[in-house]
C-alpha positions as CSV (number, residue, x, y, z in Angstrom):
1,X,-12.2,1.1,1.3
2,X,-14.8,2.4,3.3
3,X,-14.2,6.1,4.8
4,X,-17.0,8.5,6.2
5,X,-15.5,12.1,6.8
6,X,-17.9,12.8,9.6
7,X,-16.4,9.5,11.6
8,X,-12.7,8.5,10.4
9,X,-11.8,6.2,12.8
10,X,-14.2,4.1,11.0
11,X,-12.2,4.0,8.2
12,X,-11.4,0.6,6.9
13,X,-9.2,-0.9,4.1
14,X,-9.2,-3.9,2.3
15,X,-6.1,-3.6,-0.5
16,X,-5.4,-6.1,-2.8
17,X,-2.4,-5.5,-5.4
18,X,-1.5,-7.3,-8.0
19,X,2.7,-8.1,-7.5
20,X,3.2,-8.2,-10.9
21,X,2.2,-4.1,-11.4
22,X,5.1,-3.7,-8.7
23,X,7.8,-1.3,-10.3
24,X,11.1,0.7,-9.7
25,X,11.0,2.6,-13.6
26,X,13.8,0.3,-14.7
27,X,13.0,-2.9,-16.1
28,X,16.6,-4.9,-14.9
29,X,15.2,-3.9,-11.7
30,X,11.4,-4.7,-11.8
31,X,12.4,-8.2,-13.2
32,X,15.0,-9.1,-10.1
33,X,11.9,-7.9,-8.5
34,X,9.9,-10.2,-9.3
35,X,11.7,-13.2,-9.3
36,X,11.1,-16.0,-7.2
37,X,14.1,-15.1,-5.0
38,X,11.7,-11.8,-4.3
39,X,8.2,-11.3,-4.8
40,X,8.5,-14.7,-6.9
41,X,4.9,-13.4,-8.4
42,X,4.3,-16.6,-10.1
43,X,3.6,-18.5,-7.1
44,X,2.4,-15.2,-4.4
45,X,0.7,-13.3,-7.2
46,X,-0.6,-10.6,-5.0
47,X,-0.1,-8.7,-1.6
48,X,-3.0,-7.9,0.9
49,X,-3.6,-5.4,3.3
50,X,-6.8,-5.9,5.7
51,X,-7.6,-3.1,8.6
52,X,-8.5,-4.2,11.9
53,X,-8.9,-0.4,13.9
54,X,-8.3,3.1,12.6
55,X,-7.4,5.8,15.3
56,X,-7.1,9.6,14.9
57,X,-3.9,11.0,15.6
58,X,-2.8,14.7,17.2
59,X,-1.5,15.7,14.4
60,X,-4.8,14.9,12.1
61,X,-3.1,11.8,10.3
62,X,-4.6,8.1,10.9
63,X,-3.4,5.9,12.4
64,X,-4.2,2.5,10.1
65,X,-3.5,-0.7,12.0
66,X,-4.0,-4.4,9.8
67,X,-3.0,-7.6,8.7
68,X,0.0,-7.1,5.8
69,X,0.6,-10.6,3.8
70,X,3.3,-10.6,1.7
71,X,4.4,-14.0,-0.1
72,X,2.1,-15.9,2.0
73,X,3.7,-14.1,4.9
74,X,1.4,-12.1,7.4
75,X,2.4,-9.4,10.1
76,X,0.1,-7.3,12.2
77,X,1.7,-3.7,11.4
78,X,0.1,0.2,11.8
79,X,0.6,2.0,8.8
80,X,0.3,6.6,9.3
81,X,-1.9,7.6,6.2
82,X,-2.8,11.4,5.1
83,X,-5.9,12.3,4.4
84,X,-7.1,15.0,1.8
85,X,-10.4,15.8,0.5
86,X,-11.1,16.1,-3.1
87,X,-13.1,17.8,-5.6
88,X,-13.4,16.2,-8.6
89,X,-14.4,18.3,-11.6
90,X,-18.2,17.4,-12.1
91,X,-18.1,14.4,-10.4
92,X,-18.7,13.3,-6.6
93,X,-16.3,14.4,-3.9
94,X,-13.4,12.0,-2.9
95,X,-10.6,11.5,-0.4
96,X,-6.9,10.9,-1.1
97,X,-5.4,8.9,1.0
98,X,-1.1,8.5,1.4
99,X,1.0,6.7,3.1
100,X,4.5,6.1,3.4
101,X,6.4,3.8,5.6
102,X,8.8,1.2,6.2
103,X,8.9,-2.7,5.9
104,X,11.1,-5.3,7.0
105,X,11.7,-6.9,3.8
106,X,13.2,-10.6,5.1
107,X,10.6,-10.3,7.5
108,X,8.4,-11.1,5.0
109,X,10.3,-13.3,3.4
110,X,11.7,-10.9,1.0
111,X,15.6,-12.5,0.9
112,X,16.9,-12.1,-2.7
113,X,20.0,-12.9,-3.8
114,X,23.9,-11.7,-3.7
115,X,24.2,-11.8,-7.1
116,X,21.7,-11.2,-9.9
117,X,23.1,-12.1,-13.3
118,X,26.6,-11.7,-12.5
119,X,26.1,-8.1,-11.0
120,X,26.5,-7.9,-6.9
121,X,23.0,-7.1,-5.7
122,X,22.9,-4.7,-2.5
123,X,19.6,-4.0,-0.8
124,X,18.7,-2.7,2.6
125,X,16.5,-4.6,4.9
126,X,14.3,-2.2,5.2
127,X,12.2,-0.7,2.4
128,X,10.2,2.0,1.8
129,X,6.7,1.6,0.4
130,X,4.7,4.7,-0.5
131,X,0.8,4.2,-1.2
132,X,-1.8,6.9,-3.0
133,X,-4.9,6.1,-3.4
134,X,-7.8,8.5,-4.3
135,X,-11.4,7.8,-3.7
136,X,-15.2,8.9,-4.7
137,X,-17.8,9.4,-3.0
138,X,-21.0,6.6,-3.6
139,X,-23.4,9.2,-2.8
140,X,-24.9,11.1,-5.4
141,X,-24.5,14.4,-5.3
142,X,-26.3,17.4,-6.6
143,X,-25.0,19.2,-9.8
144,X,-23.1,21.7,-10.0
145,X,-24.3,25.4,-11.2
């Protein structure tokens, strides 16, 4: 990721994730997840997100727009993210950045099953993804007194 406070539209992103950290707090759940008939992480063992443009929006928020892959699947898609700026006890200042938005899962590919070891399985074609990420700055900064 590559931010500068004094210019965000020059924000970019580059976000790898390994599929296999994906979770829902329930393990029935993260392994239908991550089944071939979903993320199938064995054979698409991460997703990708690559910016191509970053614009400022009214309300302060970026405006994030890149190429999503997702099981070998790519779609051009603009993502809102948050911004807040961080102080890190004695280290360098940061950004957190957050984002929330929706997906269309099939459209990636994302079909699953109607039944999941014996149970009916029931999930929306869209999906909510929420993303936090907190940064650093790289330059040094003077200590503290």
């Amino acid at each position: 990721m590559s931010y500068n406070p004094e210019r965000p539209t020059d924000t970019r992103v580059d976000l790898t994730v390994d599929a296999d950290s994906l979770e829902m707090r329930n393990s029935e759940h993260d392994q239908l997840l991550k089944s071939a008939e979903f993320f199938d992480v064995e054979r698409f063992p991460t997703l990708h997100f690559a910016s191509e443009s970053t614009n400022m929006r009214p309300d302060g928020t970026l405006s994030v727009t890149g190429d999503m892959t997702i099981r070998g699947v790519t779609r051009r898609m603009t993502i809102p993210v948050t911004l807040r700026r961080t102080i890190a006890s004695g280290s360098a200042d940061g950004a957190a950045f957050e984002s929330t938005f929706q997906i269309g899962r099939t459209e990636f590919g994302l079909n699953g099953v109607p039944h999941w070891h014996g149970f009916h399985v029931s999930i929306s074609k869209t999906v909510q993804i929420h993303i936090d990420i907190a940064t650093r700055s790289n330059t040094p900064q003077p200590p503290r007194r």
